[in-house]
N, C-alpha and C positions, 0 to 999 in steps of 0.2 A: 574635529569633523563638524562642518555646517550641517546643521538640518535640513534636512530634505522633505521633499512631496512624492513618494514613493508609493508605484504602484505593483504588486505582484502577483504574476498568475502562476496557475499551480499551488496552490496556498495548502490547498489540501492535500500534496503530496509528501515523499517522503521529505526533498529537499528544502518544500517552503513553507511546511508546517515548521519545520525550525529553524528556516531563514526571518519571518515574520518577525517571533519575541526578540530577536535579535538587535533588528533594526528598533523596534519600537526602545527596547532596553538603549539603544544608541542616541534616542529624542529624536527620530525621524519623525514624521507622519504618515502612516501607511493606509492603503487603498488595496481591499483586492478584487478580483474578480473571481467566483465561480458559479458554476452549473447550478447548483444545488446550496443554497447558504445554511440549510439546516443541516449542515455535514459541521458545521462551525460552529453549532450552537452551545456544546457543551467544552469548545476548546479553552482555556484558562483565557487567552487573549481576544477571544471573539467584541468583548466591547470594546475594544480600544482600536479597535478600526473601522474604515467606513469598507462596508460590502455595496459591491454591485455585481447585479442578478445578469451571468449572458456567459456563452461560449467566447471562446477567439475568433469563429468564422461570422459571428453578431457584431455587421458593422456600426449596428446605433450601441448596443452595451459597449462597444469599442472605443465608440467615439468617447461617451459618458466616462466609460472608468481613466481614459487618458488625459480628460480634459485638465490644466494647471498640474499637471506630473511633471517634477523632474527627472527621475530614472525610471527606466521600466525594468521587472525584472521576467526574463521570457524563461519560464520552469515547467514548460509542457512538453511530455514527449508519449507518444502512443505507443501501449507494448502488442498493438492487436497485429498482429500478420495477414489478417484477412483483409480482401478485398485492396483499392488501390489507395492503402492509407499514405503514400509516399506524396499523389496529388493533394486529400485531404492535409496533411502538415504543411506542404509548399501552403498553399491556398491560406491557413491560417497562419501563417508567418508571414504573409502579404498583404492581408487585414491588419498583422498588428503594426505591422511595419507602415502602412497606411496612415492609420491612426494615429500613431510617434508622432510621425513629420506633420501631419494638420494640424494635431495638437501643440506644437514647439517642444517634445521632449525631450531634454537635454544627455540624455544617455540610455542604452539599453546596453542590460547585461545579460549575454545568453551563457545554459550550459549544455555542452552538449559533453561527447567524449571522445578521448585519443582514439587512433586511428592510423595505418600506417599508409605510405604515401601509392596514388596508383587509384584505378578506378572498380580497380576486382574487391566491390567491398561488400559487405551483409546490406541484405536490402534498408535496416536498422540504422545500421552505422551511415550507409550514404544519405538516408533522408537524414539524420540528424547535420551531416555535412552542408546539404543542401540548402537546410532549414537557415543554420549559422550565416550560409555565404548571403540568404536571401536579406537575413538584417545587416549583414555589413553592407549589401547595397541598398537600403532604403535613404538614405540622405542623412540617419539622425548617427551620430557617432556612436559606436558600439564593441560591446568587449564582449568578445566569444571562449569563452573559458572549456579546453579540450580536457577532462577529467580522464583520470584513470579508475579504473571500477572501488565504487564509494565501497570504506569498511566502517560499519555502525553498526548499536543494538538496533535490529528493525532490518537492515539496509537487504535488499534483494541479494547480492552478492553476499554478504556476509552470512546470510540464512544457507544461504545453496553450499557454499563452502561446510556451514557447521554438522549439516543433516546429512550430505553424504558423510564426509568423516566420522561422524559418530554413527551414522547406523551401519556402516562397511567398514570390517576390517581388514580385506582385501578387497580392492576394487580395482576390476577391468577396466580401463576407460579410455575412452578416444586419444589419438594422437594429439590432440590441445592440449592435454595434462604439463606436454614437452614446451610448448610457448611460453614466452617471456611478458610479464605481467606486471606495469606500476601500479600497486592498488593507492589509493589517496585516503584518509582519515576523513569522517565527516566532516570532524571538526575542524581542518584543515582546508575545507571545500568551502567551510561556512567562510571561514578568515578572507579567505580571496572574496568572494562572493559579497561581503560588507565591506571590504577595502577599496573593491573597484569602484565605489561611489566617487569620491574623492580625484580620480584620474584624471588628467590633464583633456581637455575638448579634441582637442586633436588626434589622439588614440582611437583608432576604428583597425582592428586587426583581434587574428586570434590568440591566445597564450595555453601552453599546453601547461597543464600541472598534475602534480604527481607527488606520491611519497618521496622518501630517500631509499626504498626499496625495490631493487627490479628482480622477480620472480620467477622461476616457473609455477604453472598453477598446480599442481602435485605439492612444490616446497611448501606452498601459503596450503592446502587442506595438513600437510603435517606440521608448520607452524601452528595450525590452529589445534591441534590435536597434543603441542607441547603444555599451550597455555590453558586449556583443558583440561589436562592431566589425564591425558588418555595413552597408550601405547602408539607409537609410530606407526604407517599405516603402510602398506605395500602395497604399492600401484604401479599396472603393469598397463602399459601405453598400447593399443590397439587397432589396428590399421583400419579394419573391419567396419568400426562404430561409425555410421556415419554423421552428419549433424542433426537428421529427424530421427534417426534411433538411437542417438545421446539425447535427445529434448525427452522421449518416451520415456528414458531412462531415468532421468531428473525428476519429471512428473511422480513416475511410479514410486521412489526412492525419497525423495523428498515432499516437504509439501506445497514447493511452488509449481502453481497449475499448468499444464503444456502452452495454453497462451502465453505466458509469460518466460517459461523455459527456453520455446524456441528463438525469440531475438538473442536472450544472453548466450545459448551456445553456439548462434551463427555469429556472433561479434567474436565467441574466445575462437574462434579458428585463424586471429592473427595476432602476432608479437604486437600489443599496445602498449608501447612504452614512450616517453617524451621524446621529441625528435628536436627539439630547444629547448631555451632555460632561459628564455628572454622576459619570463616574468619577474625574474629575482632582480632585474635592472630599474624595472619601477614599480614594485610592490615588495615590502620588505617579508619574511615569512613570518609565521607565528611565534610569540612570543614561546622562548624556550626550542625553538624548530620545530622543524615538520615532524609529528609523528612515526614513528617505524613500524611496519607492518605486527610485529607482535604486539607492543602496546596496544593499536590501535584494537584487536583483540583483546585483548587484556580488557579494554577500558568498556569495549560491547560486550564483554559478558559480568564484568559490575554492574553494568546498569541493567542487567540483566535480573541481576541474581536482587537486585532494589527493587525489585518493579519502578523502573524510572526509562523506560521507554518513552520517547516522546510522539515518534510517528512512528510506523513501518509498512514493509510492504505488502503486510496484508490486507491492508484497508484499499489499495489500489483498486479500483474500480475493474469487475471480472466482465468481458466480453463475453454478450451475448443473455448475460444474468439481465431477469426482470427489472425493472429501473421503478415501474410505476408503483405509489404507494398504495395499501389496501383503501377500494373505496369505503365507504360508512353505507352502512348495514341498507337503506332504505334504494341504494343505488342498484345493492340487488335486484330487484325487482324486473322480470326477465331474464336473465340471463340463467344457466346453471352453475350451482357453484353447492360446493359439498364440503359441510363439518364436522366437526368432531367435538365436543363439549363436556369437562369433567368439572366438576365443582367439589370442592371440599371444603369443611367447615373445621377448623383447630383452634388449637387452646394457645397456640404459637402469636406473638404480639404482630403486627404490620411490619413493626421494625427488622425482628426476625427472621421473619417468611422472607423478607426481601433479600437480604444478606444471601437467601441461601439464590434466590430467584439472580442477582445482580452477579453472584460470582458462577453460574451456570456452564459447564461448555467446558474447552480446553481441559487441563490436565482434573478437574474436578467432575467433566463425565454430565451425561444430560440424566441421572438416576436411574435408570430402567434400561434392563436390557442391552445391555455393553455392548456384547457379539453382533446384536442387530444394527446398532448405529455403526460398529464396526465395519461389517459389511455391505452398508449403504454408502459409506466413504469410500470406499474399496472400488464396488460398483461405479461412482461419481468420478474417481481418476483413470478407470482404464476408457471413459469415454471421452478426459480429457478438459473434467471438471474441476473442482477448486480440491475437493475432499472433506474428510473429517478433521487430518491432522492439522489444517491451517494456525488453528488455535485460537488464541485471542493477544491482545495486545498489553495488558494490564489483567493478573491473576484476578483480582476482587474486584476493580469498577469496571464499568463501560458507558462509551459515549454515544450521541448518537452517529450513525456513518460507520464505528466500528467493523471490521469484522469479525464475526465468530463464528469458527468451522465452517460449515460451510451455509451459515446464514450471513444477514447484514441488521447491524441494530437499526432499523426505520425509527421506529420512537422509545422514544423513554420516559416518561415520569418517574423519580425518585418516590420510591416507599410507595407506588400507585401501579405503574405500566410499565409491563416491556414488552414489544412488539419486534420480531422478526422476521424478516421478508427471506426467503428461500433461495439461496443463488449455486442449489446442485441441479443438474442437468434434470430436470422433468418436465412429462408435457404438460406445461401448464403454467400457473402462479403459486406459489401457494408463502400461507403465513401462520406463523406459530402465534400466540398472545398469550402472555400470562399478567393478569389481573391481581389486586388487592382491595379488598374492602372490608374497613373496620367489624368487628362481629359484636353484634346488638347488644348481647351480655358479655365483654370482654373478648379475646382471640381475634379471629380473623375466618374471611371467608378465601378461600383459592381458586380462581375463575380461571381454566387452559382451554385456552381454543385451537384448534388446527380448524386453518381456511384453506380450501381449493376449490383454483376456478379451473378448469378440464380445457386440455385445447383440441379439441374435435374429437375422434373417437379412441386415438390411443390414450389421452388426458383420463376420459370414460375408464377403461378396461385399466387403466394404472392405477383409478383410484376402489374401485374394486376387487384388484387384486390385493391390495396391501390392507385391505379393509377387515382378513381377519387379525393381522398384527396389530388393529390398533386398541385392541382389548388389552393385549397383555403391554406395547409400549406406552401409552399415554395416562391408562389406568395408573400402571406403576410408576410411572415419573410425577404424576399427581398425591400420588400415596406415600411417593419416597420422599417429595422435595416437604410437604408439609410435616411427616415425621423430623425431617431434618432439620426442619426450622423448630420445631418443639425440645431439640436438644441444645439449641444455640442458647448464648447467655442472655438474658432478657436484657440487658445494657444495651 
């Protein structure tokens, strides 16, 4: 394989967070593009590429990040359903597609996903259709790769699969259960995806790919449910369910949030399965073959049970959550904005305190008050929010971009800070902080801040009302985390 000048957007998602180490591990030369570059900052491969700061509808970052590229790799797709995101995707696949051909790109590879033939499609599926056909007519040659729903630790589908089946041991569910389903291996997404570097100039068309496995989705939640080691599940097909009260259903059931729900259960309303196999004529498959839908299981809940997640789809960026970071303290000034401030002093080392601060959240619990963060999660899904159950991506560390339940890590300093910005439904901003500073005669000092800025008068009345819980939640989660850290080993 010749090296290449490789550039890929989407870097921070599921698929090109570990498309990138891939190619770099290849001797490529990589270039990415995104929104936000401190989403990259604590990723293992963040030096070994050149970042550029711009959307896809930013025709100067467009220009910049395409300039001397040989491949582009197009791994942006929106899960929002609001509003007319279908022009927005066209629009930015007509920027990048722009940009290719000014620049001399020698190749784009997009992905999008299988699809059956016809124009009765999910408004999801045909903007991704659309998106495809827009780079095969840009002038630069390109490989449109039609996936069937990705199986990984992390992968949206793989999650939604795992959480109903284990939390239901009968489940009602929509008539999709009965559709016929290629799911495809990550790792078998990736293969294609570093191979089509290599393809001949001439090649501008799409290839469907797909496991050795075609499903109904009912089989794949009891497949999942073998490798699991859970009892077989009884699902009973439901004429009833329609595809906005199966999205409800997911939301509430699981923890991927209704934004996200409703695209993937308006795509399962059709048989996606390969409609050719023209990709086996010039790209050979993975070494040992393609994956089979169990393995591919198998192999997401090893990397499971390692803490060796690489990306997932929790970190996807939540519609409609705050973006802006907290400003610094003196920007107050004018505005109203309301804290809460616990301080504690312990005999516990920095190193300590932090262990217990860094592994926070997910199956470890925020120390105080279980039932109340319980029911603020609760509260945050039936309006259509992220939740509590989201989790985290990595039991003990976290990066920055992360998500946790239902914050986002804004910033981090190791053994110093960790700052989180609030992305459940309220009105307003608001941000968690918890601090470290060495303590004068040995220990440590514990500095938790809860920030909110009020967004007109229900922001007001929100944060008043919750203002006598916050004696007994943040008291005790200041009390518990530094007792906790006093039990840690001093190592």
């Amino acid at each position: 394989m010749t090296a290449k000048r490789i550039l890929v957007t989407g870097s921070t998602g599921y698929v090109g967070g570990r498309l990138v180490p891939r190619l770099l591990d290849a001797g490529h030369d990589v270039r990415v593009l995104v929104r936000s570059p401190e989403k990259l900052r604590d990723v293992p491969w963040a030096g070994q590429v050149d970042v550029v700061e711009g959307s896809l509808q930013d025709r100067d970052a467009m220009s910049r990040a395409a300039e001397g590229i040989d491949v582009l790799y197009y791994l942006v797709h929106s899960m929002t359903g609001r509003g007319d995101f279908e022009t927005e995707e066209r629009a930015a696949a007509e920027s990048v597609a722009s940009a290719a051909r000014e620049a001399g790109v020698q190749r784009i590879v997009y992905l999008g996903g299988l699809h059956p033939e016809g124009d009765d499609l999910s408004r999801h599926l045909r903007s991704r259709v659309l998106v495809g056909q827009t780079l095969l007519d840009s002038g630069v040659p390109t490989i449109a790769f039609q996936a069937g729903v990705i199986i990984g630790s992390g992968s949206t589908s793989f999650e939604m699969i795992r959480h109903l089946t284990e939390v239901l041991p009968y489940m009602p569910a929509p008539k999709w259960v009965r559709n016929h389903i290629q799911p495809i291996a990550i790792r078998d997404v990736l293969h294609y995806l570093v191979a089509a570097i290599d393809l001949p100039p001439d090649i501008n068309r799409t290839f469907d790919i797909g496991g050795p496995d075609i499903l109904r989705y009912g089989q794949m939640m009891n497949g999942y449910a073998v490798e699991a080691g859970l009892p077989q599940r009884a699902i009973a097909a439901l004429p009833v369910l329609t595809p906005w009260l199966a999205s409800q259903w997911v939301n509430l059931v699981t923890p991927i949030p209704r934004s996200i729900a409703v695209p993937i259960v308006e795509s399962l309303q059709f048989d996606c399965v390969q409609r050719e196999h023209d990709i086996d004529e010039v790209l050979p498959p993975p070494e040992g073959g393609l994956t089979g839908y169990r393995r591919a299981v198998r192999l997401a809940l090893a990397k499971m049970r390692d803490g060796d997640v690489e990306t997932s789809w929790q970190n996807a960026s939540v519609e409609g959550a705050p973006s802006d970071p907290l400003p610094s303290d003196p920007q107050w000034a004018g505005h109203t904005v309301f804290t809460d401030l616990k301080i504690r002093e312990t005999d516990a080392s920095p190193a300590q305190l932090w262990t217990v601060i860094e592994g926070i959240g997910g199956e470890n619990g925020w120390y105080s008050f279980p039932l109340a963060w319980a029911l603020r999660g609760w509260m945050d899904k039936l309006v259509g929010g992220v939740g509590l159950r989201r989790g985290r991506r990595h039991a003990q560390e976290l990066q920055t971009g992360d998500a946790l339940d239902f914050w986002r890590v804004e910033a981090i300093e190791h053994q110093r800070r960790l700052r989180l910005r609030a992305e459940m439904r309220v009105p307003g901003k608001a941000w968690l902080e918890m601090e470290i500073e060495p303590g004068e005669n040995g220990g440590s000092r514990y500095r938790q801040r809860a920030v909110f800025f009020p967004m007109g008068l229900s922001g007001r009345l929100y944060w008043f009302a919750i203002l006598p819980f916050h004696g007994i939640i943040f008291n005790g989660m200041a009390n518990r985390i530094t007792l906790e850290a006093e039990k840690r080993p001093a190592s």
